[in-house]
C-alpha positions as CSV (number, residue, x, y, z in Angstrom):
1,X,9.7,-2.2,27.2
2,X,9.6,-2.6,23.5
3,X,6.1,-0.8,23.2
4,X,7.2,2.2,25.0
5,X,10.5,2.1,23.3
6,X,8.6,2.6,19.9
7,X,6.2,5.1,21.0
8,X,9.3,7.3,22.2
9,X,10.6,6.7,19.0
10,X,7.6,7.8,17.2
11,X,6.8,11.1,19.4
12,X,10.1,12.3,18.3
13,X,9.3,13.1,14.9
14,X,8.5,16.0,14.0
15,X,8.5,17.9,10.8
16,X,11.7,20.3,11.9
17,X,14.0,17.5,12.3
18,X,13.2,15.5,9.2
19,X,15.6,15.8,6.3
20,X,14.4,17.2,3.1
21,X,14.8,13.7,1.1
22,X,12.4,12.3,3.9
23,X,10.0,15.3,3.8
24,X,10.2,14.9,-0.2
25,X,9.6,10.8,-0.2
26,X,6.6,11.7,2.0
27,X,4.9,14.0,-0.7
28,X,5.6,10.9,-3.4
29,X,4.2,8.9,-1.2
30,X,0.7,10.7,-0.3
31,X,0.6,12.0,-4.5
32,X,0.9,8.0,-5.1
33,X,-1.9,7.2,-2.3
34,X,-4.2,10.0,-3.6
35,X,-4.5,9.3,-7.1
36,X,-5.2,5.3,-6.1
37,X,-7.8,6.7,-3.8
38,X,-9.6,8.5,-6.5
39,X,-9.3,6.1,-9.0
40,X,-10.1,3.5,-6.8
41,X,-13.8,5.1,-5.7
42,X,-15.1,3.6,-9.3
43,X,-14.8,0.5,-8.3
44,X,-17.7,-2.0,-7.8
45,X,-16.5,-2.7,-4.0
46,X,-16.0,0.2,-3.1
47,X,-19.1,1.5,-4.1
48,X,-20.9,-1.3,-2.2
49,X,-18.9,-0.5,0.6
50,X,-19.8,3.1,1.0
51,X,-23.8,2.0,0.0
52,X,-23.8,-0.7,2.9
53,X,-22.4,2.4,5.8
54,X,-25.0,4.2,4.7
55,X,-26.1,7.8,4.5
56,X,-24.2,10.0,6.5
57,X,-25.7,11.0,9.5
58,X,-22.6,12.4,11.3
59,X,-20.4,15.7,11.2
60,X,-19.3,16.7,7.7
61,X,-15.5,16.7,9.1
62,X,-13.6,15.6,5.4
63,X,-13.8,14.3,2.3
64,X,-14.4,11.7,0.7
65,X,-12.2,11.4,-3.0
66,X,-15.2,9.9,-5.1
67,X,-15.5,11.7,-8.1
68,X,-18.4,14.7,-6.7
69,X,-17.8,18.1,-6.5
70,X,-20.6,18.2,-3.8
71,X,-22.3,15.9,-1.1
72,X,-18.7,14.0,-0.5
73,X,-17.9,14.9,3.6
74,X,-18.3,12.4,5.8
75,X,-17.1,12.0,9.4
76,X,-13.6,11.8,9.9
77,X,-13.9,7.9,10.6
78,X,-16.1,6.8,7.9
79,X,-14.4,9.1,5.4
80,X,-10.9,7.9,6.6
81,X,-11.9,4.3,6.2
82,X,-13.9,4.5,2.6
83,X,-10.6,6.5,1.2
84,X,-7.9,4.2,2.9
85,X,-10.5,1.1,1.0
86,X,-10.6,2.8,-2.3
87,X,-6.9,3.3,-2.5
88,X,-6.1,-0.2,-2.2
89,X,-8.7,-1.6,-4.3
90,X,-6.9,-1.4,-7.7
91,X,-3.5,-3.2,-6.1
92,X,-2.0,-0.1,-7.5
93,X,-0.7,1.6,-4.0
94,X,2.9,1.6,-2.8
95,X,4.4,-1.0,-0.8
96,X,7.3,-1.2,1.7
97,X,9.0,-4.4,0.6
98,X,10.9,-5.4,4.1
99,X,7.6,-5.1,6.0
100,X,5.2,-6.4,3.6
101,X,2.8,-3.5,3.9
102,X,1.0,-1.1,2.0
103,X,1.3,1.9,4.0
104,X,0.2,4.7,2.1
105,X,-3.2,2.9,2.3
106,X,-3.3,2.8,6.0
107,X,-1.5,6.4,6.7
108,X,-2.5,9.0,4.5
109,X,-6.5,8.9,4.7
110,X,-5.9,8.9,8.6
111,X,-3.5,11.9,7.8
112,X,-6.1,13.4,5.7
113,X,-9.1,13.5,7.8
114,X,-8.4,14.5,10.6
115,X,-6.0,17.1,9.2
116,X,-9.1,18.5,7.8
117,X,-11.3,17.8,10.5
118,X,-8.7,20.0,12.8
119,X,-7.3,22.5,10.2
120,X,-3.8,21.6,10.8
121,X,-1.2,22.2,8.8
122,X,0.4,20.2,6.2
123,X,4.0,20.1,8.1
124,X,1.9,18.0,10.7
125,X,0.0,16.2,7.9
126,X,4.1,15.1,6.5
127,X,5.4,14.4,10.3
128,X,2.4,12.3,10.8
129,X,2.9,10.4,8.1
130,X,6.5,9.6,8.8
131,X,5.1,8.2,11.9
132,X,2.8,5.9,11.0
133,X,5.5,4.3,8.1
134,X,7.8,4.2,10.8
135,X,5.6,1.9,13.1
136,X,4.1,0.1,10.2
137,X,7.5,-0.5,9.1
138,X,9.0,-2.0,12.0
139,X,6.1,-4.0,13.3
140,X,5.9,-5.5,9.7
141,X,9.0,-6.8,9.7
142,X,9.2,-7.7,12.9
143,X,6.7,-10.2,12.1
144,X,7.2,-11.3,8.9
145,X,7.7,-13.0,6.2
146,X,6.6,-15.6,8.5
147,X,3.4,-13.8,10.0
148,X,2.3,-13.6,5.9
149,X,0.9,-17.0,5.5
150,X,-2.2,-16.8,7.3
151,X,-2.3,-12.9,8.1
152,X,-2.5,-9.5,6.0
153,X,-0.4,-7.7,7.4
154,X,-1.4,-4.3,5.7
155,X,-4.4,-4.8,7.5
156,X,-3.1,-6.4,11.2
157,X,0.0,-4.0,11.0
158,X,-2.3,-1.1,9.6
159,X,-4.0,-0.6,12.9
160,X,-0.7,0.3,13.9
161,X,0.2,2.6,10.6
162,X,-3.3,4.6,11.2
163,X,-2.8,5.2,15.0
164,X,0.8,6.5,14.9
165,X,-0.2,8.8,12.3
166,X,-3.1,9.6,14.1
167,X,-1.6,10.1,17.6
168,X,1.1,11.9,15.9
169,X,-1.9,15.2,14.7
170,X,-3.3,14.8,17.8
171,X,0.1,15.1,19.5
172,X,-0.2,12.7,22.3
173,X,2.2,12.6,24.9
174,X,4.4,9.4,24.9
175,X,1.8,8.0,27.6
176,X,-0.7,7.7,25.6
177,X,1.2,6.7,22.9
178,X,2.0,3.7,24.4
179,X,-2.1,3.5,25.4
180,X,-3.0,4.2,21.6
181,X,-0.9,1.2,20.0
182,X,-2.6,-1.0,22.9
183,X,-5.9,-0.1,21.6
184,X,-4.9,-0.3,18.0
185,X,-3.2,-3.6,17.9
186,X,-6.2,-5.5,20.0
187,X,-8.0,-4.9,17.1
188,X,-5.6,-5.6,14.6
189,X,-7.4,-8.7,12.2
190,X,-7.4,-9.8,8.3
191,X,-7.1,-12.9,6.8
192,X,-6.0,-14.4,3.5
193,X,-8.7,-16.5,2.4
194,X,-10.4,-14.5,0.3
195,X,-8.0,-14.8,-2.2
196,X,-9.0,-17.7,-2.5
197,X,-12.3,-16.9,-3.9
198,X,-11.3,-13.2,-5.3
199,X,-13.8,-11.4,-2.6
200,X,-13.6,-8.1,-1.6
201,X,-12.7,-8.4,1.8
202,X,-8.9,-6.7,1.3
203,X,-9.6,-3.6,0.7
204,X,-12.6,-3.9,4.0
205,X,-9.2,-4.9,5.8
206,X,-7.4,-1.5,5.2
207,X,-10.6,0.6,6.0
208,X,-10.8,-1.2,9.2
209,X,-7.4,-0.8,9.8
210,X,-7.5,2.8,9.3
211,X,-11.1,3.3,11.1
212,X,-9.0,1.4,14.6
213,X,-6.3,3.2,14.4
214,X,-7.8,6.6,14.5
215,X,-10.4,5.5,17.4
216,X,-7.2,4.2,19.2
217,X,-5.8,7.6,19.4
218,X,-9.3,9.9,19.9
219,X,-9.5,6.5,23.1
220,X,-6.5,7.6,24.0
221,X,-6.9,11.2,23.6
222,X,-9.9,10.4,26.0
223,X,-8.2,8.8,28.5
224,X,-9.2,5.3,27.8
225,X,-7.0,2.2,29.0
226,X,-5.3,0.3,26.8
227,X,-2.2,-2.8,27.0
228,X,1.0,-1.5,28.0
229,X,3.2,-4.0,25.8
230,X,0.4,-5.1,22.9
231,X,3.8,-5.7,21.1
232,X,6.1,-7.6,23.4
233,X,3.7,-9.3,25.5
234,X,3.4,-12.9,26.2
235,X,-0.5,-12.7,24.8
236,X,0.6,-9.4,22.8
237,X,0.8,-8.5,19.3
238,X,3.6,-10.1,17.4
239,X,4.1,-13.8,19.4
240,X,-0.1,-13.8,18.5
241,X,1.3,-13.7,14.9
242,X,4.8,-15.2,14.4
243,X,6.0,-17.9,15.9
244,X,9.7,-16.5,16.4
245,X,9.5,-12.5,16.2
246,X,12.2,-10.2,14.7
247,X,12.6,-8.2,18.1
248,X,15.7,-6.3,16.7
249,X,13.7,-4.8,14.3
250,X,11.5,-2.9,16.4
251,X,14.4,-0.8,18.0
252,X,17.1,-0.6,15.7
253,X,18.3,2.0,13.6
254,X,19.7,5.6,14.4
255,X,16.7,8.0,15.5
256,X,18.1,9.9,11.9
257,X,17.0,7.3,10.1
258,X,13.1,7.0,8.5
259,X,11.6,4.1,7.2
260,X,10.0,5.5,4.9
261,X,12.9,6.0,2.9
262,X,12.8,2.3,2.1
263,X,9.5,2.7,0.5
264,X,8.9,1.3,-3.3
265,X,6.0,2.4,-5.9
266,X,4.1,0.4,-8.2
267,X,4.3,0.9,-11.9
268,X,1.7,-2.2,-12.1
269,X,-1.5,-2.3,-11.1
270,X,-1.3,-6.1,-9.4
271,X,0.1,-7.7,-6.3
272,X,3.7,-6.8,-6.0
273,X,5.0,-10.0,-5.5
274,X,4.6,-10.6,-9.6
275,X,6.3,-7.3,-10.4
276,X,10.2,-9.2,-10.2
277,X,8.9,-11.4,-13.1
278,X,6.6,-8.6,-14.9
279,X,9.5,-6.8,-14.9
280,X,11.8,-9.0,-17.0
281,X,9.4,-10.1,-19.0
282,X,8.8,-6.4,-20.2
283,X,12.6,-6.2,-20.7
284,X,13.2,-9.4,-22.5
285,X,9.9,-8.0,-24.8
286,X,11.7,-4.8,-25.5
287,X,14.7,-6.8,-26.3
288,X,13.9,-9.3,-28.1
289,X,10.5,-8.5,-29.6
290,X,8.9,-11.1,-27.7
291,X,4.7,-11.8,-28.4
292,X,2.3,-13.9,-26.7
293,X,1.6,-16.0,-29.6
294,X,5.6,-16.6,-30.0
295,X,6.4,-17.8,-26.7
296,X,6.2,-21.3,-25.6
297,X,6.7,-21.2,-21.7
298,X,7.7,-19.3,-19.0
299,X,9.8,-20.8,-16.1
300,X,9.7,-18.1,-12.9
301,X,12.0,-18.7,-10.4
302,X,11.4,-16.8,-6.6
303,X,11.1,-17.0,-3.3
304,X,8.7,-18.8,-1.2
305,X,6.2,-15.9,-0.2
306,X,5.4,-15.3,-3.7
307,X,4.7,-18.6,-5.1
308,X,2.2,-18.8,-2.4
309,X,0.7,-15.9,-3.2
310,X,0.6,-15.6,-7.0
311,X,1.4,-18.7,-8.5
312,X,-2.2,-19.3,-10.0
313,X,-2.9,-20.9,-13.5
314,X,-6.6,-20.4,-13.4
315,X,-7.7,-17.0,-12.0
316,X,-11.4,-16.9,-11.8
317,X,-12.0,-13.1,-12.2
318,X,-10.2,-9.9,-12.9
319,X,-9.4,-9.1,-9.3
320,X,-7.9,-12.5,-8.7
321,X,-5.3,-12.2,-12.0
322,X,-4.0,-9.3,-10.2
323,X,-2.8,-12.2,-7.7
324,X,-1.4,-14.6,-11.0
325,X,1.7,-13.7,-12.1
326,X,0.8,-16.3,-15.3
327,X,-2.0,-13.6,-16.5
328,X,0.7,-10.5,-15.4
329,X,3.1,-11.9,-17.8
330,X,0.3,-13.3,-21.0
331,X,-0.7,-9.8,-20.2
332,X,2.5,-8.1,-20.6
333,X,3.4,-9.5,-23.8
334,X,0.6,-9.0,-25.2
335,X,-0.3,-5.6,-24.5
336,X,3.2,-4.2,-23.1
337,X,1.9,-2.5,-19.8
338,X,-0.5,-3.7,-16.8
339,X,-2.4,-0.5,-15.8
340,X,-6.1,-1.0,-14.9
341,X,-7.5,-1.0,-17.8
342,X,-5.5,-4.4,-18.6
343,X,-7.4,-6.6,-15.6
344,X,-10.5,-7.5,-16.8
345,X,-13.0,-9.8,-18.0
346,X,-12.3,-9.2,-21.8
347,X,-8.8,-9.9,-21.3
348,X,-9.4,-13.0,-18.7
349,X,-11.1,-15.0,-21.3
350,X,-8.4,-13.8,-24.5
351,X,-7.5,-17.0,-26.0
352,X,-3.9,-16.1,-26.5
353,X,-3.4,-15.6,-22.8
354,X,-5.3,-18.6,-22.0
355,X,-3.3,-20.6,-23.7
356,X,-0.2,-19.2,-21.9
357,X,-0.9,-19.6,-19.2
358,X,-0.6,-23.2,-18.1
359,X,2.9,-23.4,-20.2
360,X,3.7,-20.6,-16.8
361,X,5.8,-22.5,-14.1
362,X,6.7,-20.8,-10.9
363,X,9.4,-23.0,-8.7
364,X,10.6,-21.9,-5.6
365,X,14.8,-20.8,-5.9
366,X,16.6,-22.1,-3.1
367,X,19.2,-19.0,-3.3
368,X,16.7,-16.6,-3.9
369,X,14.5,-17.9,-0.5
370,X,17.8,-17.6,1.7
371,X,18.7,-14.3,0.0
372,X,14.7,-12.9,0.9
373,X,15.4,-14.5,4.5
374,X,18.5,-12.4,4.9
375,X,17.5,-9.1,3.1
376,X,13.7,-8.9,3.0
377,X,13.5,-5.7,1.1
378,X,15.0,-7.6,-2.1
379,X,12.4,-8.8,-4.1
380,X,14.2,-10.7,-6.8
381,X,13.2,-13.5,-9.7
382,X,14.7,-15.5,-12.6
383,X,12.7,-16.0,-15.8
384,X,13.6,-18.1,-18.2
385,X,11.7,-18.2,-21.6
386,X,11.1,-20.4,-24.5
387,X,10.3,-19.1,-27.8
388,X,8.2,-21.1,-30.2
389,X,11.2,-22.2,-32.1
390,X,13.3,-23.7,-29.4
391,X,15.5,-20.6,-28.3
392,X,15.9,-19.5,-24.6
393,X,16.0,-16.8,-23.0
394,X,17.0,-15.7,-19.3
395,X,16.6,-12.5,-17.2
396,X,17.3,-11.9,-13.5
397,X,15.9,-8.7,-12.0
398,X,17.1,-7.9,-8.7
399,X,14.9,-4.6,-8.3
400,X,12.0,-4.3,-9.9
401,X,11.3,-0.9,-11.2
402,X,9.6,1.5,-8.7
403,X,12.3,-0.4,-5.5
404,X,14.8,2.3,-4.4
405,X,17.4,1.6,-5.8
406,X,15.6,1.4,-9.4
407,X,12.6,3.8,-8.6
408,X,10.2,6.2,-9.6
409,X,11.1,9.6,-9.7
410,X,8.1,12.5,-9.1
411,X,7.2,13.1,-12.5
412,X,6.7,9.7,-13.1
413,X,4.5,9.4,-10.2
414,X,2.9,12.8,-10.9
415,X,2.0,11.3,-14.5
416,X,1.0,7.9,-12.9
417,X,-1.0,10.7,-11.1
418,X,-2.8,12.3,-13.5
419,X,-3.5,9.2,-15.7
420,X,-5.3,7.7,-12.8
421,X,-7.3,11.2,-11.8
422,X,-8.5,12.6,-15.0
423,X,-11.1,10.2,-15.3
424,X,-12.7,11.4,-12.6
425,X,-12.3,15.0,-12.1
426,X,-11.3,17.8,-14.8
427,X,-7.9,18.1,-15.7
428,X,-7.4,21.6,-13.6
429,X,-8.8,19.8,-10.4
430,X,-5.9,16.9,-10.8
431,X,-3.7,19.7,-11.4
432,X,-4.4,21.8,-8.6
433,X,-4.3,18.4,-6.0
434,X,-1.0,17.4,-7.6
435,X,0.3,21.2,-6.9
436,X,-1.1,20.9,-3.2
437,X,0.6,17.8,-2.5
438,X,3.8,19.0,-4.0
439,X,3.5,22.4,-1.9
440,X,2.2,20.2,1.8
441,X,4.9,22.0,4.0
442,X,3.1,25.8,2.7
443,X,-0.2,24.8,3.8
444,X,-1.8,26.1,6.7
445,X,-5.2,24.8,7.1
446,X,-5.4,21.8,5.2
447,X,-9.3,21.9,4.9
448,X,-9.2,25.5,3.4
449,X,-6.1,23.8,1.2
450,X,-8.3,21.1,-0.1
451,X,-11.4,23.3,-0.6
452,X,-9.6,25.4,-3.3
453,X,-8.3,22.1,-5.0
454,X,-12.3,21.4,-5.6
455,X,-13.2,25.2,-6.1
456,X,-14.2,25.5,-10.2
457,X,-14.9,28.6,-12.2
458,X,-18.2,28.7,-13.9
């Protein structure tokens, strides 16, 4: 009874029992989510996205983070699923490393709309959350790394992430709990070929995920029928994914203990499997003075997973050198940091990091794969480099920065904040959302809470 083990697990948290360090990681983690959302509304996509659901012809139940002071409620649903897209367009969202997931993208928007839609309060809105990184969390790894090849799992394991959270505001029983991750994982679906031609389809995946997940639990809410073991089952969930699941890590773990704890933050606007070698490249820079034009080549040593996924020579657009840890690292030395700005065409098409490039090995480390095996949540890498007269040069990171045990502390995601908000609303706006988030547990109706956020004096 795996399922139902879960969803017992899950209906037991609640904001009174969490510890303060879990209540606090929460906050960082829906500040980090809601200044990608925001940022993440200029892009192309995303406005295509929003253009192709059309007008909305539905109840104005909560907003929608796209830059307008006015006209930007939507239904819960279609809100949820534009914000959850937006916030994982710019590859800029958190991530927790064990799972392979990006749960802030499928959590907080759920969180966020129907918080509003309902008025509840932002203890619930921090509770919820916990619950739906718990069950992305654990289903995550119970399938993976090997479920990663073929299948996104922020998307197939979102489903998951959005209808915890989700039947967590509602506060469904442990019933139809069970009933709600049914629904939400028969609907669970994304797919990695895309990458292959740097479409837009990953950030659809989140959306969806979050749009199922929070239909799961109103079904459910409803009464509606639903598998009883969508995880364990023979034509269930994870053996539909994985060929050998990670059963364990569905149940384990004291009750005490919150997967979200685990989570790590980006301080790189690209996939997070090149942000091991990003990383030492930006210390061997600092350093040694290091410079595109005085580097030869770059050997990167790693596990498996991430040569797979961003050992790429040639991206063909900006969005696809988010996935090549060859243009992270031409990037870095040239220009020191990978925000946004830093992916695009302009920069795709410099000559120096052209010619980089191809002098960028990545080989798979046979110690480094069987260390990722055993302890998932270790994303590590070797880099060895090769000045232009003959030296070398070696770095091995074991935690990149923004990982737990090297991470971001809240001003540094409250500035990450701000640099990514200010573009799109006034500085007093970003302030005032940055203060909301940082004050959750005093909130009381979170609609009348965000409605002050967006309140301006004339």
């Amino acid at each position: 009874m795996i399922t139902r083990n879960l969803a017992m697990r899950l209906h037991g948290i609640k904001y009174d029992v969490l510890p303060e360090e879990t209540r606090r990681m929460a906050k960082k983690c829906i500040l980090d989510w809601l200044g990608c959302a925001i940022r993440g509304w200029t892009q192309p996509g995303i406005r295509k996205l929003a253009s192709a659901l059309g007008v909305n012809s539905g109840p104005e139940e909560a907003t929608m983070f796209n830059g307008e002071l006015s006209g930007c409620t939507n239904t819960a649903l279609h809100a949820a699923l534009l914000n959850s897209a937006a916030s994982h367009s710019l590859d800029f969202d958190d991530l927790h490393n064990a799972s392979i997931v990006h749960l802030g993208c499928v959590t907080v928007p759920a969180a966020f709309a129907i918080a509003e839609a309902r008025r509840l309060s932002g203890k619930e809105i921090i509770s919820s959350i916990v619950a739906g990184y718990e069950a992305g969390a654990r289903i995550g790894e119970s399938v993976n790394p090997e479920s990663y090849h073929f299948w996104h799992t922020t998307a197939t394991v979102g489903t998951f992430s959005s209808s915890a959270t989700a039947a967590s505001l509602l506060n469904l029983d442990i019933d139809q709990i069970v009933e709600c991750l049914g629904s939400a994982g028969t609907q669970s679906a994304g797919l990695w070929e895309f990458l292959a031609d740097g479409a837009m389809s990953k950030t659809l995946h989140t959306g969806k995920a979050v749009y199922a997940g929070m239909l799961s639990a109103k079904l459910s809410e409803a009464g509606f029928t639903a598998a009883k073991k969508i995880l364990e089952g023979e034509k269930g969930f994870c053996l539909a994914v994985s060929p050998k699941p990670h059963w364990q890590a569905l149940t384990d773990g004291e009750l005490s203990q919150y997967k979200i704890d685990e989570n790590s933050f980006k301080p790189y606007a690209c996939c997070k499997h090149t942000h091991p070698a990003n990383y030492a490249m930006q210390l061997l820079k600092a350093e040694h003075g290091l410079k595109v034009d005085n580097v030869k080549s770059v050997e990167v040593r790693t596990n498996n997973v991430a040569k797979n996924l961003v050992d790429n020579k040639t991206p063909q657009n900006p969005y696809g050198s988010k996935f090549s840890v060859q243009f992270c690292i031409a990037a870095i030395l040239k220009y020191g940091k990978l925000g946004i700005d830093e992916f695009c065409e302009e920069n795709l098409a410099d000559e120096d990091i052209r010619r980089l490039m191809p002098n960028i090995d990545v080989y798979v480390d046979e110690n480094l794969e069987k260390e990722f095996i055993e302890r998932p949540e270790r994303w590590s890498a070797k880099l060895s480099v090769e000045d232009i007269n003959g030296n070398k040069l070696d770095r091995f990171v074991e935690y990149p920065k923004g990982d737990p045990p090297n991470p971001l502390a809240w001003e540094e995601i409250a500035d990450k904040f701000m640099a990514l908000v200010e573009p799109c609303y006034d500085r007093a706006i970003a302030e005032k959302l940055c203060a909301m988030v940082d004050n959750m547990e005093e909130i009381s109706d979170f609609r009348a809470a965000l409605k002050h956020c967006f309140q301006t004096t004339q």
